[in-house]
C-alpha positions, 0 to 999 in steps of 0.5 A, a space after each residue: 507444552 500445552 499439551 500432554 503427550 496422551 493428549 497428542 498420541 489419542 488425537 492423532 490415533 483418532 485420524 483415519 487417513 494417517 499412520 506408521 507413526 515413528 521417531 516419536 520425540 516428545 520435550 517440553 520446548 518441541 514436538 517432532 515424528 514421522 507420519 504417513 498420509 495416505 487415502 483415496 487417489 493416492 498412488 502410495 502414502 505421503 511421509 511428512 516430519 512433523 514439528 510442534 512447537 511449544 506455543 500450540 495449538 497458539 499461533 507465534 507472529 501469526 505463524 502456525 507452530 505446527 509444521 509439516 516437511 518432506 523436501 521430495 515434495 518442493 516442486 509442488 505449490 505451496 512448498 517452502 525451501 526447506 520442505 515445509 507446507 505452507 498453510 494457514 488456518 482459523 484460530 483455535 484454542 482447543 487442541 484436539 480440535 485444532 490438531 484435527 484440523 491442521 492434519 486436515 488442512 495437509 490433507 486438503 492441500 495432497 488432494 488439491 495439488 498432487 492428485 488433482 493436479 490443481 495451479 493457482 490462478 493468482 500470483 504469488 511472488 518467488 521466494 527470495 532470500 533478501 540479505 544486507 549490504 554493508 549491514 544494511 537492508 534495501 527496498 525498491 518500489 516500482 509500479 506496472 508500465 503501460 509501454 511493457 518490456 522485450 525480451 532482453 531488452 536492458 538499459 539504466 534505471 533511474 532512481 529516487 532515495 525516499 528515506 532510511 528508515 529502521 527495519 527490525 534492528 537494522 536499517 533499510 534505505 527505502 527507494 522508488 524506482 522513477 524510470 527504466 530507460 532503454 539503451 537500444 532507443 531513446 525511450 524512457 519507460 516511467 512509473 506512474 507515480 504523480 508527478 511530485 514523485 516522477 519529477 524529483 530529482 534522480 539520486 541514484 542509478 542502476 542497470 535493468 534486464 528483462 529475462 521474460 521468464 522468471 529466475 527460478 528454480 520450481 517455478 518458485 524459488 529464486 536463482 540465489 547464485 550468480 553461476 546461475 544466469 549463465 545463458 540466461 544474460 545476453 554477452 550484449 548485456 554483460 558487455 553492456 554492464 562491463 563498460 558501465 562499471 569501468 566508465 563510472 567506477 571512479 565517480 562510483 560511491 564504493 559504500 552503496 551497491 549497484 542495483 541491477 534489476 531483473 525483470 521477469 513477466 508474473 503469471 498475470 502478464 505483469 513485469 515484476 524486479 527483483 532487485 541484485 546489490 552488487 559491490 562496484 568493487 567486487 564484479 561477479 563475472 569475468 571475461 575469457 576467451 572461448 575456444 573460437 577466439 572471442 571474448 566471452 563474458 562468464 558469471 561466477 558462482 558468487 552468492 546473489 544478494 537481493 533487495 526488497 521489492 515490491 511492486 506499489 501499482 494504484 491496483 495493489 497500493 489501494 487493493 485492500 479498500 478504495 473508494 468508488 471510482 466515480 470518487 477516485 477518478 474525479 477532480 476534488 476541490 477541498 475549501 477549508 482545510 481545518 478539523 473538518 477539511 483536513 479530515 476530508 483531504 487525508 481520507 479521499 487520499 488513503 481511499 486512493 483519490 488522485 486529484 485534489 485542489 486545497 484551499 485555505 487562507 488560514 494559518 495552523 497554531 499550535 492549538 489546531 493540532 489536537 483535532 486535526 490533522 496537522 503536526 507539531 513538527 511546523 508550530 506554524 505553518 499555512 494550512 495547505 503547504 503542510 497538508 500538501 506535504 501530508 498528501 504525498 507522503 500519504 500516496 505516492 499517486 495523488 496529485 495535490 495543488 493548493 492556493 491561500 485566496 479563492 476568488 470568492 471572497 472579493 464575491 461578497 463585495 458588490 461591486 466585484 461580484 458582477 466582474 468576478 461571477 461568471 469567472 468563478 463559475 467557469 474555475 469552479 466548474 471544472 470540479 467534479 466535487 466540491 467539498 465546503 468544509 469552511 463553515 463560513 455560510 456566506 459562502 455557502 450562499 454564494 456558492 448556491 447562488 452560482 451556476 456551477 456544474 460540479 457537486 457542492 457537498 457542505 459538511 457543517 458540525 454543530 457545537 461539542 459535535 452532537 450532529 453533521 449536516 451534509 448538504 448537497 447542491 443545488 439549494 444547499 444553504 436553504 437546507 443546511 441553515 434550515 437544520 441549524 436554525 429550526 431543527 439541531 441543538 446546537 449551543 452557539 454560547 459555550 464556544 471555546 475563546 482561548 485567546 479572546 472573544 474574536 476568535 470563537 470556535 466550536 467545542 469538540 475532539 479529534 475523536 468527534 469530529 474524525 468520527 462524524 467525518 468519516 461516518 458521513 464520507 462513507 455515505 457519500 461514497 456509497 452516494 456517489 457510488 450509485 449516483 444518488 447524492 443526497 442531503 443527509 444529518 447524522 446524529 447521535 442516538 442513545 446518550 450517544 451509543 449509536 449514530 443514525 442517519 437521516 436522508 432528505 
């Protein structure tokens, strides 16, 4: 231990609210002894069996290693299966201080929850013991749908395997749930996945029912017995669900299990599954005849082996950090797509943009890996092909489109620039932004030449990536030229030529130019955000310590 048992006995003498201390037990590997609780506006004092473990007052696997049990106390909130409190407080490495404000954190949750009567607004999912099929661990995704659920309303569900993955030391065959089909009406209820997600190929099937109330003991431990929904299924469902299995059991794969998800509304009016894997060969009801003659569906009392769900919304999937909605919501064209532009794209993605265009000519080499964001996996490859993929492996909400050729190259010819003008502007036009990271500042000068309604945003590195220049439309060549001609140091002799002098470019790391990219994308977030774009510089300050940036 830690500490000694002096050092624990002393501490908790010093607790005015606790006493009766009992069943002392003190080893070198746990802690264990009953204490009363007992102050102001409590009825009668509150017993707890306490446990500390070795590692205290230092958490384990971000877990406290004290814990505090009385199992007359789990119909209240925060009360685990097994009696505990559930309760997370700041570091600590002092002992006494730390003891002194875990006993207070007890405290604190008695006057909240059983003298003050108190119920927590936000939603907290239903314990759920997930367990294996055939050794194996399962994972459902869904998200909200706009159409909502009735009340025993059930029917199939359509579903997409993502991929097998490991899961601590097993595996875990990770799903997406695609749409919830209605059997009473032809109606198909679709998450709201992008479209490369929502029209992939169906792999597997399930049944759904929607219960309303959650399948809970408590209000907060789920139903963990099939005996358990009895009166809670309908016999139409069960009905339903007999005929479902006797027509599919022989094109049925025995080695997978029927997902059947029940559905239930959260404390926020939200529809949350819970997801049962069933073995087709193992049905855990049976039919019987009732006193009345009819045929009656009964569920056995069989143990319910839950998946994993969790509900992967745009609001929880991004509900950590996103970017601005004005960001968000808008249609994005990306030009160029190499160190800085595949930067740009995997961002504005992670940050929760939903609608991106990629354009690039070019093909990734083996050498462009290294500072940017492309993989060894396809040595070669186009440009956006790979970055698409990246994208919607990244979220499961963005809708990526892409193109090799942009129009404006044939611009730069005078002959065509006249036919081809007033259609690039139209195309370009129903961007809302458009971000330039090409470096080719011939068209930089023929996107500033046209009229185009969306926000040309030019992102240009200088040579070993000393300084970025963000120019902003309109009269971005004008200003980004101006920088890089009069104002930066930028060496344009040490280039890197690894493979001649016709393929030159600028000297810099992943570390850089990620650096940089994201310290200026953070800008125009909080730009854009208040609706102020601006030509900006940022530069290094200090040998490099600090970066500073410069609004124009």
């Amino acid at each position: 231990m830690r500490f000694s048992r002096e050092e624990l006995l002393d501490t908790i003498s010093s607790i005015s609210y606790v006493s009766n201390l009992r069943d002392f037990n003190f080893d070198k590997n746990l802690v264990s002894f009953n204490i009363a609780f007992d102050f102001e506006g409590l009825n009668e004092e509150i017993t707890f069996e306490v446990t500390i473990n070795s590692q205290y007052p230092f958490k384990f696997s971000g877990s406290e290693t004290i814990s505090f049990n009385n199992l007359d106390l789990i119909e209240y909130s925060h009360v685990m299966s097994n009696g505990s409190v559930c309760f997370h407080n700041e570091h600590c490495i002092d002992f006494r201080q730390k003891l002194m404000q875990d006993f207070n954190a007890i405290k604190c949750w008695i006057t909240k929850y059983i003298i003050k009567e108190e119920t927590d607004s936000h939603y907290e999912h239903l314990i759920v013991d997930n367990s294996k099929f055939d050794s194996s661990f399962y994972s459902y995704q869904f998200t909200n749908i706009e159409e909502g659920f009735k009340k025993g309303e059930f029917g199939t569900v359509s579903i997409k395997l993502l991929s097998n993955s490991n899961y601590n030391q097993y595996t875990i065959n990770n799903h997406l749930v695609q749409s919830f089909n209605d059997s009473a009406q032809p109606t198909i209820k679709d998450c709201d996945w992008s479209n490369y997600y929502l029209k992939a190929s169906s792999s597997e099937q399930g049944i759904y029912i929607f219960l309303e109330e959650a399948p809970a003991v408590n209000q907060r431990f789920s139903f963990n017995n099939w005996s358990q929904f009895n009166g809670k299924f309908s016999q139409d469902f069960l009905s339903y669900l007999w005929k479902y299995i006797f027509l599919n059991s022989s094109s049925f794969d025995t080695s997978k299990p029927l997902p059947i998800f029940i559905g239930f509304d959260t404390a926020n009016n939200e529809a949350h599954w819970q997801v049962a894997l069933v073995s087709i060969d193992e049905v855990f009801f049976e039919s019987k005849i009732n006193i009345e003659n009819q045929e009656q569906y009964i569920l056995k009392d069989t143990v319910i082996n839950w998946a994993i769900t969790n509900n992967s919304s745009y609001s929880y999937f991004f509900g950590r950090g996103a970017f601005s909605e004005v960001l968000t919501n808008s249609k994005i064209l990306i030009i160029g797509v190499g160190a800085v532009g595949s930067n740009v794209s995997k961002t504005l993605v992670r940050c929760g943009c939903k609608n991106i265009f990629l354009v690039d000519y070019d093909i990734k080499e083996p050498e462009n890996i290294c500072r940017s964001e492309y993989e060894f996996m396809y040595p070669y490859n186009n440009k956006v092909d790979e970055l698409c993929d990246l994208l919607y492996r990244i979220s499961p909400f963005v809708e990526v489109r892409a193109t090799r050729s942009l129009i404006t190259e044939h611009l730069k010819s005078e002959p065509y620039a006249k036919l081809l003008s007033n259609k690039l502007e139209k195309e370009l036009s129903n961007y809302d932004y458009i971000f330039d990271c090409s470096t080719d500042d011939d068209l930089m000068h023929i996107l500033d030449s046209l009229n185009i309604t969306a926000n040309i945003i030019n992102l240009s590195v200088t040579n070993h990536a000393q300084s970025l220049v963000c120019g902003i439309s309109p009269n971005t060549y004008k200003f980004v030229r101006h920088q890089f001609d009069s104002i930066l140091e930028n060496d344009v002799e040490d280039l890197y030529n690894p493979i001649g002098c016709w393929s030159p470019t600028f000297r810099a790391s992943y570390n850089d130019i990620s650096t940089l990219v994201q310290f200026a994308l953070k800008q125009i977030n909080n730009m854009t955000d208040n609706h102020e774009l601006r030509n900006f510089v940022i530069n290094y300050h200090d040998n490099g310590e600090c970066l500073k940036v410069s609004k124009f």
